[in-house]
C-alpha positions in Angstrom: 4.6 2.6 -14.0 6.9 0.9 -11.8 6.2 -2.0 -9.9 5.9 -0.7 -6.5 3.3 1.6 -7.3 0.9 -1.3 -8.0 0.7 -2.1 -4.5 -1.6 1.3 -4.6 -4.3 -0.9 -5.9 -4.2 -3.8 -2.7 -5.7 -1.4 -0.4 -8.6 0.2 -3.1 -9.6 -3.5 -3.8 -9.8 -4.4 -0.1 -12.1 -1.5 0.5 -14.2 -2.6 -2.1 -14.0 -6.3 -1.5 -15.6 -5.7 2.3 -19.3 -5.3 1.5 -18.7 -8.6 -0.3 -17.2 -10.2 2.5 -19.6 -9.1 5.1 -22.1 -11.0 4.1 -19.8 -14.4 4.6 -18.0 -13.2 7.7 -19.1 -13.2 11.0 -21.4 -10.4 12.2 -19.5 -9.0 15.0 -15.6 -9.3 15.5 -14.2 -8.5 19.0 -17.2 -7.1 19.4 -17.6 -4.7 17.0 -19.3 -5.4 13.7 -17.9 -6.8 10.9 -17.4 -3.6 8.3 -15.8 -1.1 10.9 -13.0 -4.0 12.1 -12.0 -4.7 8.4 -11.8 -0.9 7.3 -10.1 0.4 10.4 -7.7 -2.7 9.7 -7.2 -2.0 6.0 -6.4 2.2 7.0 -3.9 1.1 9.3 -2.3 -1.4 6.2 -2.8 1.3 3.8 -0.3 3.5 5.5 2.1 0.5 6.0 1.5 -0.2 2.2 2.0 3.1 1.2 5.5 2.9 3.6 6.9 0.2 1.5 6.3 1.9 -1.7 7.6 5.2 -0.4 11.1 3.0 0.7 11.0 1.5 -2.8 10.3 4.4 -4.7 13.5 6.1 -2.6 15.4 3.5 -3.3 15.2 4.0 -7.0 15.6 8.0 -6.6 18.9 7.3 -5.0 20.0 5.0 -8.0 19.0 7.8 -10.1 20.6 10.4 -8.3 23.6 7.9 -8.3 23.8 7.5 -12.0 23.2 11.2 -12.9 26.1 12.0 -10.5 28.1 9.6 -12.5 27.4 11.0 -15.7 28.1 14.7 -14.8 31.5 13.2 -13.3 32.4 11.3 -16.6 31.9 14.8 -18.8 
């Protein structure tokens, strides 16, 4: 698995980390409660999250797609 694709797992534990947190945090933030403001946050920095590993994962496609072009040329 490459590295990127471990950044998958940030926004599963933050999901699951919330009902733990809510009981430390505040009740209501900007005057909503608690729960709502951190999972409405955390889908908005899932999609970023997921953004970054899409550009890395293209990144590597290209280098693939670069070195396969390189090997047909060299036959």
């Amino acid at each position: 698995m490459k590295l990127a694709k471990w950044l998958a797992l940030l926004p599963v534990a933050a999901f699951f980390s919330g009902g733990w947190l809510s009981s430390v945090a505040p009740t209501f933030v900007l005057g909503m409660p608690f729960l709502m403001v951190w999972n409405v946050s955390w889908l908005v920095l899932t999609s970023l999250v997921m953004v970054v590993i899409d550009r890395a994962e293209g990144d590597l496609d290209a280098q693939d797609a670069q070195a396969a072009r390189a090997a047909g040329d060299a036959r």
